[in-house]
Structures are given as structure tokens and as C-alpha cells.
VEXSE-884002 format. One line per field, with one value per residue (C-alpha): residue number from 0; residue in one letter; x, y, z. Coordinates in Angstrom, 2 decimals, padded with zeros to 5 digits, m for minus. Layout:
N
num	(NUM,...)
residuo	(A,...)
px	(X,...)
py	(Y,...)
pz	(Z,...)
***
This chain:
559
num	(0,1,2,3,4,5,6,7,8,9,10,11,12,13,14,15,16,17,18,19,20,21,22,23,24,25,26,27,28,29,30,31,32,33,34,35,36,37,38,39,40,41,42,43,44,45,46,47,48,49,50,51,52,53,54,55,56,57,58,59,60,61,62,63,64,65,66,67,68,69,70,71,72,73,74,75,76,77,78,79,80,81,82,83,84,85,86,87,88,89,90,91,92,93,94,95,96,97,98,99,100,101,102,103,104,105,106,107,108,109,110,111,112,113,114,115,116,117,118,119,120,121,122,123,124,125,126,127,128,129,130,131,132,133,134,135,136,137,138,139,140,141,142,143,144,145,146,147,148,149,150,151,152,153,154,155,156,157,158,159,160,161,162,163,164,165,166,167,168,169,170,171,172,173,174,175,176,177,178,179,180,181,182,183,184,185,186,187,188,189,190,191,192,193,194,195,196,197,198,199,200,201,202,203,204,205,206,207,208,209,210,211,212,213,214,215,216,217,218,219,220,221,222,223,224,225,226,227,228,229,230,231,232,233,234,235,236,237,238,239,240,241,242,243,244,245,246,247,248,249,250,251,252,253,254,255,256,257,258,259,260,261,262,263,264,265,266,267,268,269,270,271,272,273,274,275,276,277,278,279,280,281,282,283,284,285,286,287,288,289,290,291,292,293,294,295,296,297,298,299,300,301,302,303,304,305,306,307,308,309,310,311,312,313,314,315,316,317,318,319,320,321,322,323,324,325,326,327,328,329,330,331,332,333,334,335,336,337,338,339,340,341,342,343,344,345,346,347,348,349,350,351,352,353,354,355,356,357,358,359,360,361,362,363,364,365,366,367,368,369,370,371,372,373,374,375,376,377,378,379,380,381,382,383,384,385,386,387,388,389,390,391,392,393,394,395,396,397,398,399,400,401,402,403,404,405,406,407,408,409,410,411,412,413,414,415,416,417,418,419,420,421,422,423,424,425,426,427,428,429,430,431,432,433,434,435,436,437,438,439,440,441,442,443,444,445,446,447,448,449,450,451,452,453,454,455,456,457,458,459,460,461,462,463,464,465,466,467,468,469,470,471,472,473,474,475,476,477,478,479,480,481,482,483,484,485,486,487,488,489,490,491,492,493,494,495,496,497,498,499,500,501,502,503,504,505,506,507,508,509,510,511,512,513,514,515,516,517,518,519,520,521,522,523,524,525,526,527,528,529,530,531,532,533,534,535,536,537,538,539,540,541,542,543,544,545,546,547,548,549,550,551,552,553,554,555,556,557,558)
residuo	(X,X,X,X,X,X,X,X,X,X,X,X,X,X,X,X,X,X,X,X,X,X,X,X,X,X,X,X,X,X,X,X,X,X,X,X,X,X,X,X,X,X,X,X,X,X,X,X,X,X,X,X,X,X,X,X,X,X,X,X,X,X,X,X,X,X,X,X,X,X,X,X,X,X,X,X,X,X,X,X,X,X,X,X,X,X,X,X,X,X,X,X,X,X,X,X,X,X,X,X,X,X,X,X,X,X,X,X,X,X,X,X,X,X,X,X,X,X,X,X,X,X,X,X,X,X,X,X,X,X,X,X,X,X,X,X,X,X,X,X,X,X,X,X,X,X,X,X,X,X,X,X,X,X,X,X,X,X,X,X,X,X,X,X,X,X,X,X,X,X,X,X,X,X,X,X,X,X,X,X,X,X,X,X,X,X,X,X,X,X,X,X,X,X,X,X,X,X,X,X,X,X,X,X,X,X,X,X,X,X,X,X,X,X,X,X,X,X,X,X,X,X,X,X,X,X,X,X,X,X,X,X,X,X,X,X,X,X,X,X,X,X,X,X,X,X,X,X,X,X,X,X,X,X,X,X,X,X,X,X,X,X,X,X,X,X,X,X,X,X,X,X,X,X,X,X,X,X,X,X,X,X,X,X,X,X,X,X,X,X,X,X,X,X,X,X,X,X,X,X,X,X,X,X,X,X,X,X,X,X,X,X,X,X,X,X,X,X,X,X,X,X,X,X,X,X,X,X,X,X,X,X,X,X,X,X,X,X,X,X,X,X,X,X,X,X,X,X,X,X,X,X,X,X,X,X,X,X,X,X,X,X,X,X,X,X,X,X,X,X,X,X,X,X,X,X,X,X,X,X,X,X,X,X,X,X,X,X,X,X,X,X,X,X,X,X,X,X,X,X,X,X,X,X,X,X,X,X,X,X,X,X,X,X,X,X,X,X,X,X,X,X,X,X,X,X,X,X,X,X,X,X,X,X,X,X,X,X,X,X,X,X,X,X,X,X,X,X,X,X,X,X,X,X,X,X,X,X,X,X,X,X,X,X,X,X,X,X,X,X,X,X,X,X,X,X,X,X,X,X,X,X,X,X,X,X,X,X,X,X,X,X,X,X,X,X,X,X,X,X,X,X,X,X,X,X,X,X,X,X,X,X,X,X,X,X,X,X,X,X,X,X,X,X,X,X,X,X,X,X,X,X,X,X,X,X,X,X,X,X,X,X,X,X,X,X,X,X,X,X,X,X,X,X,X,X,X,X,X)
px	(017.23,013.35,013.54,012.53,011.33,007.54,004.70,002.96,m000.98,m003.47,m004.86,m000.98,m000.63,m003.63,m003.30,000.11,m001.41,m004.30,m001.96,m000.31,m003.40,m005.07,m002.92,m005.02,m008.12,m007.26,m006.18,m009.81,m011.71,m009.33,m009.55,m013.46,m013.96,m012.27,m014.40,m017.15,m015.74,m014.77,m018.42,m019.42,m020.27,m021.32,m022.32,m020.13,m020.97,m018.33,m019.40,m016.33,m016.95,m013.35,m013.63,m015.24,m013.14,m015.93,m016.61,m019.07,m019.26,m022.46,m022.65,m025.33,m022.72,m023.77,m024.11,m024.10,m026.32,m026.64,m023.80,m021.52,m021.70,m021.54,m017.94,m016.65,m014.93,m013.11,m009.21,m008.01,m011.77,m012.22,m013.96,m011.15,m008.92,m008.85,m005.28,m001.52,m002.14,m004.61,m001.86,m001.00,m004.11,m005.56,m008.08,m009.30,m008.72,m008.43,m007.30,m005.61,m008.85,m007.36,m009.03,m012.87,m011.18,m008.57,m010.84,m012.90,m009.52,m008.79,m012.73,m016.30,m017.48,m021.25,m022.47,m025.96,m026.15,m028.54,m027.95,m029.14,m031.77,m032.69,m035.89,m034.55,m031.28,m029.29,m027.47,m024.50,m022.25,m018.96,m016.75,m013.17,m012.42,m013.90,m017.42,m020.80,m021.89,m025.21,m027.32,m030.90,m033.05,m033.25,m034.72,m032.37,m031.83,m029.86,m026.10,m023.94,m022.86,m020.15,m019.87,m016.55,m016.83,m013.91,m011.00,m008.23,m010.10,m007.81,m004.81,m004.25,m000.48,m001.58,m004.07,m001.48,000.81,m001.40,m001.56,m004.36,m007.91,m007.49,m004.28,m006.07,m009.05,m006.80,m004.61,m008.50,m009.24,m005.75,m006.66,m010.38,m009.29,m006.74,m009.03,m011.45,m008.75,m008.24,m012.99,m013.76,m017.20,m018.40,m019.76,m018.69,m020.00,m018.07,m019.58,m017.90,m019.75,m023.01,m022.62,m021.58,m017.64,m017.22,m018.64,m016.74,m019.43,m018.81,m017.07,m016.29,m012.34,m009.60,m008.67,m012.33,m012.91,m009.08,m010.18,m013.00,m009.45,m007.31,m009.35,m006.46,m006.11,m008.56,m010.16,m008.16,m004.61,m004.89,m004.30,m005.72,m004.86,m005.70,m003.85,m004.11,m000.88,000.02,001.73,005.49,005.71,005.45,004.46,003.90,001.69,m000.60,m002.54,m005.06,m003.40,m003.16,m004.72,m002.94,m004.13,m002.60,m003.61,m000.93,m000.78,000.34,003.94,003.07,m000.01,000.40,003.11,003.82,006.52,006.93,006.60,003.43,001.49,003.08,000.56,000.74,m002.07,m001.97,m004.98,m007.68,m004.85,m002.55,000.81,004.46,007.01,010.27,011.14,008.45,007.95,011.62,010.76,007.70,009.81,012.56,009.63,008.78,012.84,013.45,009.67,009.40,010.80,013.88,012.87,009.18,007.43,004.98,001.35,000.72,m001.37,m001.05,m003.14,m001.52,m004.58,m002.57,m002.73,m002.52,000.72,002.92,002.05,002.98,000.93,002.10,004.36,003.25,m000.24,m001.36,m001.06,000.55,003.91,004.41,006.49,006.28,007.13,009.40,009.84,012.00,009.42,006.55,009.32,009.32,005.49,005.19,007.69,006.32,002.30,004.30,005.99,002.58,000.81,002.61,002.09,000.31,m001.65,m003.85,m004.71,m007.23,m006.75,m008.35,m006.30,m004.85,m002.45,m003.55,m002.24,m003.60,m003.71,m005.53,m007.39,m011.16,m010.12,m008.63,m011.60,m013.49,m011.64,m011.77,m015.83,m015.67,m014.85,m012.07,m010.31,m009.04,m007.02,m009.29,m007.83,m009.50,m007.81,m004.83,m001.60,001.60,004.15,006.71,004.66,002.88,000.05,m001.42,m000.06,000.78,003.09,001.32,003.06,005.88,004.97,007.92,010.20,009.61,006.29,005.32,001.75,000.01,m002.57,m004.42,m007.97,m009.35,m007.99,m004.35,m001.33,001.15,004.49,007.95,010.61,013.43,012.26,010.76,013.92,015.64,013.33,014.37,017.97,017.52,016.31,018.80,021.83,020.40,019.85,023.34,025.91,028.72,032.42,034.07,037.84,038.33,040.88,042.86,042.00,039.94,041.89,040.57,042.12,042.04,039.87,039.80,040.76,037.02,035.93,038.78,037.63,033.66,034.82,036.58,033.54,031.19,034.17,035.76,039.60,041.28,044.87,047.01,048.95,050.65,050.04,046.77,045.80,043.99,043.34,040.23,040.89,037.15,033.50,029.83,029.31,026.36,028.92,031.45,029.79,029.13,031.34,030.57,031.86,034.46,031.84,030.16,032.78,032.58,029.08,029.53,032.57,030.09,028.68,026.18,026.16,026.10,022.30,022.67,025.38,023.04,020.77,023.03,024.12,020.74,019.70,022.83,022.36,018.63,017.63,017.19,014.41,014.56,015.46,013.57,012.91,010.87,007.62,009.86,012.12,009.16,007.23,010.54,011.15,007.29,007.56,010.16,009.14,005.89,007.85,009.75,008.96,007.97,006.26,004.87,007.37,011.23,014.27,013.49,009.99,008.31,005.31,005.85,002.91,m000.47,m003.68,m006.53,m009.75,m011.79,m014.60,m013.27,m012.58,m015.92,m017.36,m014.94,m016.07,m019.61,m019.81,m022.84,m024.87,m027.89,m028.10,m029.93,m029.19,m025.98,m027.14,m028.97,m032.71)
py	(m031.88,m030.92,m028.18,m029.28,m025.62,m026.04,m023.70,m024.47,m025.45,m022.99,m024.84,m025.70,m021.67,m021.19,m023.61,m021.65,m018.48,m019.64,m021.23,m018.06,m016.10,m018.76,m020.97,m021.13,m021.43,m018.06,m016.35,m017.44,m015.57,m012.46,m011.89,m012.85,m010.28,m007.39,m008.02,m007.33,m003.95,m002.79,m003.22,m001.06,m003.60,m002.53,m005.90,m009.46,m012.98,m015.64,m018.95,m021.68,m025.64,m026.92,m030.47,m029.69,m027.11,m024.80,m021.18,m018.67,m014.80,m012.69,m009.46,m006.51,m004.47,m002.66,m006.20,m007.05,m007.50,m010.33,m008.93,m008.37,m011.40,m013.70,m012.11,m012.29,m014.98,m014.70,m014.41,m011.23,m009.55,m006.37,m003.48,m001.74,m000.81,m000.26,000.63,000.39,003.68,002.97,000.52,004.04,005.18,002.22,003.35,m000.81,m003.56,m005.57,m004.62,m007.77,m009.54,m013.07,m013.83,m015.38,m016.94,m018.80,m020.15,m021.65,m023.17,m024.78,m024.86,m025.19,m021.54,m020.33,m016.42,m015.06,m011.53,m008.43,m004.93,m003.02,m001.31,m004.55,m006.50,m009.50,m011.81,m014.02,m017.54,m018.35,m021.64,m021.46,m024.05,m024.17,m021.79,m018.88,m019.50,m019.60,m022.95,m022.42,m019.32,m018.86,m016.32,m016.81,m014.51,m012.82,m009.85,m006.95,m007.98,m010.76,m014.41,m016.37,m020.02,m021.54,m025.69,m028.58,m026.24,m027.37,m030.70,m031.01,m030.32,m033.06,m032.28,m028.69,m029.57,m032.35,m029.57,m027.19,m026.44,m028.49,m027.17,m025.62,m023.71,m022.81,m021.47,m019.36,m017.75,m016.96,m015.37,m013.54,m012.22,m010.85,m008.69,m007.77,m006.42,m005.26,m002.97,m001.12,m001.15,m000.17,000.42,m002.71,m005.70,m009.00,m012.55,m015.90,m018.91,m022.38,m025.73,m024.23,m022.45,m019.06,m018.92,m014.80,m011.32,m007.86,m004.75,m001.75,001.46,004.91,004.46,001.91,002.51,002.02,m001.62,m002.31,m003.82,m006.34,m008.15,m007.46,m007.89,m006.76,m003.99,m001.10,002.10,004.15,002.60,003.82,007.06,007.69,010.78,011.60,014.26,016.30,015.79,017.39,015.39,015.71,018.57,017.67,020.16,017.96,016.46,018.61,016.27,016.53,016.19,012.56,011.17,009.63,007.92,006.52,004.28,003.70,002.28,005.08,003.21,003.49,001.67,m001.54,m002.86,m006.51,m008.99,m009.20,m006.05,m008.13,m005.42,m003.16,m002.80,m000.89,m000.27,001.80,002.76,000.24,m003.25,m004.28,m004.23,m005.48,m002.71,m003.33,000.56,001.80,m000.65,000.00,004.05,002.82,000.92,003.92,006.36,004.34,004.54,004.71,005.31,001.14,m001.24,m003.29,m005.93,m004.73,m003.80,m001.40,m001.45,000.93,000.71,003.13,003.54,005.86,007.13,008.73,009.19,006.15,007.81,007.14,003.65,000.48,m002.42,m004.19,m006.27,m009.76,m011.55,m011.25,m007.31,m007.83,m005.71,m002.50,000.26,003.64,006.87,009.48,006.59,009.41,011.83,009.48,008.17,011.72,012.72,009.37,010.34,013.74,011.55,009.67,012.11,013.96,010.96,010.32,013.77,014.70,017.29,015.55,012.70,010.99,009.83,006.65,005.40,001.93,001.35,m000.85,m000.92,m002.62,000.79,002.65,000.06,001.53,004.70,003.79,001.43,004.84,006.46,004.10,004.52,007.84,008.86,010.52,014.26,016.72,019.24,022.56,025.01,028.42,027.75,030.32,028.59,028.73,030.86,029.28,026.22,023.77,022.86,023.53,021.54,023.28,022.07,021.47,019.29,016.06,012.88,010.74,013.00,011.28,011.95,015.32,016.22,018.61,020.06,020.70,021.95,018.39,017.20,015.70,014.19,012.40,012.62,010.88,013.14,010.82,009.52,012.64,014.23,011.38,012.34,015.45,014.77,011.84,014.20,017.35,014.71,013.43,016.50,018.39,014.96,017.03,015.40,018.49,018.34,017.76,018.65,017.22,013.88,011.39,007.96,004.80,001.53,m001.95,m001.51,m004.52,m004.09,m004.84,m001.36,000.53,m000.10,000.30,003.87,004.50,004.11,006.05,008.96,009.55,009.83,007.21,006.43,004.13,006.47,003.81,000.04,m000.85,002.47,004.50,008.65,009.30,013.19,014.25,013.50,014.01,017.26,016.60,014.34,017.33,018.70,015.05,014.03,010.37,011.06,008.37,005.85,007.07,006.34,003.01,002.44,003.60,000.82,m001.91,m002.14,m000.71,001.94,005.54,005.83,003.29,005.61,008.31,006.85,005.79,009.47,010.52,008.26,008.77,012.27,013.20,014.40,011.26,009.90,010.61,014.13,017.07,019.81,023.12,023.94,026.63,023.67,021.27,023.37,023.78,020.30,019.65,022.89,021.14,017.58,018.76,020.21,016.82,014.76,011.83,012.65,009.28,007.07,007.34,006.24,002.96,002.59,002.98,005.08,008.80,009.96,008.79,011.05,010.82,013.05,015.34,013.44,010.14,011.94,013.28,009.76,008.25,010.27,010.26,013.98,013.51,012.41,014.57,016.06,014.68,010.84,011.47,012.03,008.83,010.92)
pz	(m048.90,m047.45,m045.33,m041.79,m040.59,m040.86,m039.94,m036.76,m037.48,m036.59,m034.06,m031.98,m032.42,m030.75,m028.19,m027.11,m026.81,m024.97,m022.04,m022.34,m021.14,m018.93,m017.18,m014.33,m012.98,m011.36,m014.27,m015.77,m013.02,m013.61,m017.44,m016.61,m014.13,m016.02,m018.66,m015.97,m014.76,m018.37,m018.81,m016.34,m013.66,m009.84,m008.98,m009.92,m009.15,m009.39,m008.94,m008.81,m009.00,m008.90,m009.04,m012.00,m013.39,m014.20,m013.56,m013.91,m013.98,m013.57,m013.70,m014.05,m017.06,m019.63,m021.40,m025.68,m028.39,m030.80,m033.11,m030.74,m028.80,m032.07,m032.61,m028.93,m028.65,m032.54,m031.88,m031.15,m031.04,m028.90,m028.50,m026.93,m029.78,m033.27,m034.27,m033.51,m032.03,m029.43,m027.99,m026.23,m025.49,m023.44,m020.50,m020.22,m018.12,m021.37,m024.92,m026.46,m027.51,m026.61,m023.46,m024.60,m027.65,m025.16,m023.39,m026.62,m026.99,m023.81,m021.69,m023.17,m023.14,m022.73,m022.80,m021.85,m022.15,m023.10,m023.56,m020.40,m023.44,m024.78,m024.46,m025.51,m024.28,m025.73,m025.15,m027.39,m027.01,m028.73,m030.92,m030.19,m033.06,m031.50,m034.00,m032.62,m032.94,m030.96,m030.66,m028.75,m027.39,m023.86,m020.94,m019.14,m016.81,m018.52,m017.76,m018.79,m017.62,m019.01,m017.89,m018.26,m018.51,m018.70,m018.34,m019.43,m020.48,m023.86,m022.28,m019.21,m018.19,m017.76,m015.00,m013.74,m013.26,m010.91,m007.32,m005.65,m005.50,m002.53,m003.17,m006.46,m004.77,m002.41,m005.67,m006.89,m003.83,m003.76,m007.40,m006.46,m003.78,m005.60,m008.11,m005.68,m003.99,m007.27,m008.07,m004.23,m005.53,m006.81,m004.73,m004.84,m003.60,m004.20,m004.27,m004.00,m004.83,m004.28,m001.30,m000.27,m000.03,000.79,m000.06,000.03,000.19,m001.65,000.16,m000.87,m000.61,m001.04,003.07,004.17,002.31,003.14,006.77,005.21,003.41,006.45,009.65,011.68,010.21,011.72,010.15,012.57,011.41,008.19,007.17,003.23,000.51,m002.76,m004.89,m008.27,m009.43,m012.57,m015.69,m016.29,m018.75,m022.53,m025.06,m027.65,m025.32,m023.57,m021.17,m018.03,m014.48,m012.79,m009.31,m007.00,m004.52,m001.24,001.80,004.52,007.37,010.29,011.22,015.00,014.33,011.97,009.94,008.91,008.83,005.38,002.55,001.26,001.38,m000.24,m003.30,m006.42,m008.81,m012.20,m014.23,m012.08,m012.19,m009.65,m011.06,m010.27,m009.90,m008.38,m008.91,m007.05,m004.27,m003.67,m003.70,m000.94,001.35,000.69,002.08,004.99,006.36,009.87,010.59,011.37,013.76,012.42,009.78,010.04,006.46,005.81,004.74,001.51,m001.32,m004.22,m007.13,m010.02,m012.19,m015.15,m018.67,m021.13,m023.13,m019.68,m020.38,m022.01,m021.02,m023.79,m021.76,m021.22,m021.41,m018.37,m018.10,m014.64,m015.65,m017.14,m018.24,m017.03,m018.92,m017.00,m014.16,m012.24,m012.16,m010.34,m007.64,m006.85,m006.59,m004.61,m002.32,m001.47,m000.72,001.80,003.54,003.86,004.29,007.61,008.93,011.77,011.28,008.59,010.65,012.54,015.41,016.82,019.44,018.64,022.31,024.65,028.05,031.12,033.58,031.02,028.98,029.93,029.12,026.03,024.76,025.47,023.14,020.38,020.34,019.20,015.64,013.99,015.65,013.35,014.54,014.53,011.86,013.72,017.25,017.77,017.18,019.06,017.98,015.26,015.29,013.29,015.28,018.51,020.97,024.23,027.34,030.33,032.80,032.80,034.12,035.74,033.91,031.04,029.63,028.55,029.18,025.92,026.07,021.93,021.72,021.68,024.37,025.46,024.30,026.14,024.45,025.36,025.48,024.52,021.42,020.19,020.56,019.30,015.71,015.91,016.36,013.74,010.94,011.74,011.39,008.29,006.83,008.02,008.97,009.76,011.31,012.91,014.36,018.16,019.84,021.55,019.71,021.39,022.13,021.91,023.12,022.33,018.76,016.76,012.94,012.31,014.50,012.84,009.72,010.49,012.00,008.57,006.86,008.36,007.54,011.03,010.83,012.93,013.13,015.21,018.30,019.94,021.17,021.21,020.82,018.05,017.55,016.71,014.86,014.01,015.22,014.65,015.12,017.63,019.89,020.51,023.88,025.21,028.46,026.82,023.25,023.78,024.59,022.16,019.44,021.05,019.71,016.62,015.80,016.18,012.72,010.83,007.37,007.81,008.53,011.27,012.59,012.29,014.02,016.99,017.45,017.69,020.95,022.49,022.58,023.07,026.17,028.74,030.08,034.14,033.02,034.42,032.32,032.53,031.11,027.78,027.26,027.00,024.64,022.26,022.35,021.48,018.44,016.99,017.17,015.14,012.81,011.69,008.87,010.90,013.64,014.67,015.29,016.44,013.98,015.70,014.88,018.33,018.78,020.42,021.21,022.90,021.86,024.21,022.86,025.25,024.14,025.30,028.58,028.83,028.06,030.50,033.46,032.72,031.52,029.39,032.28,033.14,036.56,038.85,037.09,038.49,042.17,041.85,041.78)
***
């Protein structure tokens, strides 16, 4: 009997591992464009005819010679690695040398390029084995362009089953700012049938081109650090320390709807990682209003040996060395991230009473608190107590100007992150009985650890509390609350509010100044376990601007 196992044709292998690589005209632009920036690129031109299903890439990189261009687009060609071993060394965008010799396979492909120390370009048009069939001087600027024609023209079901054009256009404008997130540098211009579709302009950080992809998102929302964090320890491995860099959005300022923009980047590529978005949105706990996501983008420079790209074609997943160990360093950015003292402030409230005086304050540029002013005893900054407003407001005082603080939900912070870090059920006696509790609250109060027993019809012993709740005239009510659902940190949280000092509550300039030491002090200053803003900054400057201080004399009098 013949065997029936056959090997697969050259060509049908080919053709697999091409629609591996480029399914899309998306994917095109991306394997394209890192090509660019592994190239050295500052400056990349896409031009997109979709109709057409052609693409082109210009760019002013370090560009190829003759040579080098008539083995591009060979299968599994690079310049990026020689050996197994470099798999673990990678410090490209691209490495598997399948991208140009795809797209021979599925698209007509064109390059023009010349060395940036070359007096001469040159235009080569590949066959669909990779082979230049064509290959001409041609006068060029130093710098490459690849044209991309016919895409998918030998493979008909594959464009059948694509978005439309315009769905397709916005997944290739998803993937270039994407790209340009992780290359804040570089500039960019799109172009769509012949005419000018968008540009992004370079910028020095991640958090200052941020706002020309999200217009709603302002300079001042954004809060942006970069550490030297050193490599988990190896011996065997001796290796240089890692950058990490972080943009956040300050919780009291932005946050969205959906965790879409939760972004992580490793080594200069967007990646997917459920482990560490999870550790993000972990971070950003009880800083944001309920079902409310964060905005964060993190970009993990580290060495190649805590890497495996080596995961799929498109480079998109990853797996990370000592996983554990870079949960923990990005938890620690966070947590100084958000802050205060680092910050700067451009105030982002708008109310109707104080609007003027707020747009006033938004002219002026960022406020840093001013390192050589004498601090306050015990605390962390230097924020002192001047007055209460409505008995509800406290009024600071800080050497650039004032802060208006609200005493409940500051305190409530403070409670919030005491009960966290000490939860504590002490006995009460006598017991504290509760009546009419459905089996549902029984067993909620059960879980959050409280001992509750039935004492009679209808009525249930509560035999310890939260620690916090013990001095409260209310504590019964406040059991109450707590039987309604929620886990343990929801309990937490309910604890807190119910016991932090009310609003309507007078209190004396020492108490306000404790209450304002130890609110500094907290881990998340900005916004209460609920995710409501604290604090309003207003800068002397704006003041000064508001009431006309920079006025000469005599203008003022009207002479």
C-alpha cells in the first residue's frame, strides 16, 4: 500500500508561513516599519492605497547596499542573528528573517535603498521566491522605501475574509501608535489615497506625545518616571541594570471605562501580558472610581537573557524570566508614581464658582514642591493648616501657594490604608445583637471573619468587631452595612467612611494639621478608597495672575 503522508511543496510551505506573518494589511505596515526603526530611522512615511492593496514605507535609516539588498527578501535572511544563541540575545524589532520574503510570497515587492555613505541607490523588484528578478541603479536619497503591490493577490479567500477597508485602516492606525508610543522620537506622517491621513511629531517622552493619540488626555494628567532598576541577581550572569519607564494617569485626574489603556511595552514592542496588566490594575486598587480603569503605559528596557520572543510570528507575546521579580519592581513605580510629592500639578477641576480662577491656573506650568523650605515636624511635605471652610474643607497653606483638602475623604485614606495594613476583629463585650438578619447577611458577616451566632428568634450575637468600630455609638449600624455584600476589601473600605471624621465637623487648627501629616504620609494621596479626588491645588502664581499682581503701578490706577 503507497504511503499517503507526502511532503508539502516548497512553495504550499511557504505560502503558510507567509499568512502566518502577514495576515493583514496591518500586520504589513508593522513588520515594514520595524524594519525602519531597526534601521535607525527618525523619520517614516507610510503611504496606504487600500483599494489597491498596496503600501509603501519610506524612511531616512541607515539604508543597504547592493549585496545586502539582493539577499533581503531570501527566506529566513537577517542581519539580526547568526546563531541558536543569539535567539537570547535579541536587542531588534525583528530577528526571524521571514517578513520581506512573505511578502514576495503573497504581494509584488519593490526596494529602493542606499547606504547613508553611498553615492549611488538602488531599485530591486523581487520574484516570489525571495530572488531578485530586477535590479537598477536609480537616484535616491540615503534611506530606504519598500513598496508593497497586490497583497494578497494569489490568495483571494484571504482578502474575502478581512475587515473592510476602513476597519483595516483603523487596526493600521491602532498598530502605528502603538509603535510610536514605544519610538517617541521618531516622526511619522500617514498618507491615504494620496492625501494626508495623520502625523504624530516627535517628543522627548512617552507622557509628552501620549496627548497627540489621546486628545483628552492633558500634559498635566499624567504623571511620568523613569528608574535604574537593577537585574534580578544571577552570578552566572553578570548583566547591566534595566530602565523602566512609566506614564500614568494621576487617578483623580483621568481614567477610562475600559482597562484599554493599560499598555505594556518590552525592549521598544508593545506586548500582551496578562500577568502584568493584572499586577497594573492590582496597583491602581482603590485609587479609582468603581468599574473605572486606569491609564498606564510601561515600557520594560531589560536585558535580552530575561527574554523569549520566540513565541509566535508576530512577536506580540512573550515570556519573561523571573516573572515574580518584575511584578514587584513594577509595583514599587506605581506606588511612587502616584505620590505627591513628585508631581506636577496642573489643575484639571472645573467648577462653575471658580472656573476663571482655575483656567488661570492651568496657563501656568508645572509646581514642584521646593526641597529647601523648612518642613513640618514628622512630615512629608510642607503643607501647613491654615483655616476650615464650611467645616469641611481644610485650607493649607505650602510655599507655592494653597491647597484645599476635604477632611472626610482624606481621613477616609488614612483610615483605608491603616485597616489594610493592621485588619484587626477584637472581642466586644457585651456582644452586639442584631435582629432580623437574613441567612444571606449572616453568612456575608462570616466571611469577612466576624463571629456571629444565633441568641434567640430572629436574633443573632455578633462576638467580635473591627477594631476601628469598637468606640463608635453606631457600631451596630455599622455591622448593618457590612452584611450587605462585598469581599473583605470592600469591608475595609466600608469601615473606613463610616468612621472618618464627618464632614460638618469642626475641628481645630493641631487636629487639622495631624489629619493633613498623616494624609501625606499615605500611599495614595490623591484619591479616596472610592476614587474621588481629595485635594484641589491652586499655585501662587495663578493667584497672582488672577488678581492682576503682575500689573505695573500706575497701569493699575488707570494713568
Amino acid at each position: 500500500m503507497a504511503s499517503t503522508i507526502q511532503a508539502l511543496p516548497t512553495e504550499v510551505v511557504y505560502l503558510i508561513t507567509a499568512g502566518e506573518v502577514i495576515d493583514s494589511l496591518a500586520s504589513a505596515v508593522r513588520e515594514l516599519v520595524e524594519n525602519s526603526l531597526d534601521a535607525g530611522a527618525t523619520r517614516i512615511v507610510v503611504y496606504l492605497w487600500p483599494q489597491q492593496w498596496r503600501i509603501r514605507v519610506a524612511d531616512n535609516g541607515c539604508g543597504m547596499n547592493l549585496e545586502d539588498l539582493q539577499q533581503a527578501a531570501t527566506a529566513h535572511s537577517t542581519s539580526k542573528i547568526r546563531s541558536s544563541d543569539d535567539l537570547w540575545k535579541i536587542n531588534s524589532l525583528g530577528f526571524r528573517g521571514e517578513a520581506l520574503h512573505s511578502l514576495t510570497t503573497l504581494a509584488e515587492l519593490e526596494i529602493l535603498s542606499r547606504p547613508a555613505d553611498g553615492n549611488l541607490g538602488w531599485r530591486v523588484v523581487y520574484g516570489d521566491d525571495g530572488k531578485a528578478q530586477t535590479v537598477e541603479a536609480t537616484a535616491i536619497a540615503p534611506g530606504t522605501v519598500v513598496t508593497v503591490s497586490n497583497l494578497f493577490g494569489n490568495c483571494p479567500s484571504r482578502r474575502q475574509g478581512l475587515p473592510s477597508a476602513a476597519q483595516q485602516m483603523k487596526a493600521v492606525q491602532a498598530t502605528i501608535y502603538q509603535i510610536a508610543l514605544c519610538h517617541p522620537q521618531v516622526t511619522w506622517q500617514l498618507w491615504q489615497n494620496d492625501r494626508i491621513w495623520f502625523t504624530i511629531s516627535p517628543a522627548a517622552t512617552t507622557g509628552q506625545l501620549l496627548p497627540q493619540i489621546l486628545p483628552q488626555v492633558r500634559q498635566g494628567d499624567l504623571q511620568e518616571l523613569k528608574l535604574e532598576i537593577p537585574h534580578p541577581p544571577n552570578p552566572q550572569l553578570p548583566t547591566p541594570n534595566s530602565q523602566l519607564s512609566l506614564v500614568v494617569g494621576l487617578p483623580d485626574r483621568c481614567h477610562r471605562h475600559r482597562p484599554d489603556w493599560v499598555r505594556i511595552a518590552v525592549n521598544g514592542r508593545m506586548v500582551k501580558s496578562p500577568e502584568l496588566e493584572q499586577t497594573i490594575l492590582s496597583a491602581f486598587h482603590r485609587t479609582l472610581p468603581r468599574d473605572r480603569y486606569p491609564i498606564c503605559l510601561l515600557h520594560l528596557e531589560i536585558s535580552p537573557d530575561q527574554i523569549n520572543w520566540n513565541r509566535n510570528p508576530a512577536k506580540t507575546e512573550i515570556y519573561l524570566n523571573e516573572l515574580n521579580y518584575w511584578q514587584e519592581q513594577i509595583t514599587q513605580a506605581i506606588d511612587q508614581a502616584l505620590r505627591i510629592e513628585d508631581a506636577n500639578f496642573k489643575e484639571a477641576v472645573q467648577t462653575t464658582r471658580v472656573s476663571k480662577l482655575l483656567k488661570a491656573a492651568e496657563e501656568k506650568g508645572g509646581y514642584k514642591f521646593n526641597p529647601n523650605h523648612p518642613k513640618i515636624e514628622g512630615t512629608q511635605h510642607t503643607l501647613k493648616a491654615v483655616a476650615q471652610v464650611s467645616n469641611t474643607y481644610i485650607v493649607a497653606e505650602h510655599p507655592g501657594g494653597m491647597w484645599l483638602v476635604e477632611q472626610h475623604i482624606a481621613h477616609e485614606r488614612v483610615l483605608y490604608e491603616q485597616i489594610c495594613d493592621n485588619w484587626q476583629l477584637v472581642p466586644v463585650e457585651p456582644s452586639i445583637i442584631l435582629y432580623q438578619l437574613s441567612p444571606a447577611q449572616v453568612s456575608q458577616l462570616q466571611r469577612i471573619g466576624l463571629d456571629i451566632e444565633t441568641f434567640g428568634e430572629q436574633l443573632w450575637a455578633v462576638r467580635n468587631i473591627p477594631a476601628l468600630l469598637q468606640q463608635r455609638e453606631d457600631c451596630a449600624e455599622a455591622i448593618l452595612e457590612l452584611s450587605w455584600g462585598g469581599d473583605l476589601q470592600t469591608a475595609q473600605v466600608a469601615v473606613a467612611c463610616r468612621t472618618a471624621i464627618r464632614n460638618g465637623t469642626p475641628l481645630n487648627l493641631p487636629e487639622m494639621q495631624t489629619l493633613l501629616d498623616q494624609w501625606q504620609r499615605t500611599r495614595n494621596p490623591r484619591t479616596c478608597p472610592h476614587g474621588r479626588p481629595i485635594y484641589l491645588s491652586l499655585e501662587e502664581s495663578a493667584l497672582a495672575r488672577f488678581f492682576r499682581r503682575h500689573w505695573v503701578i500706575g497701569k493699575s490706577h488707570g494713568i
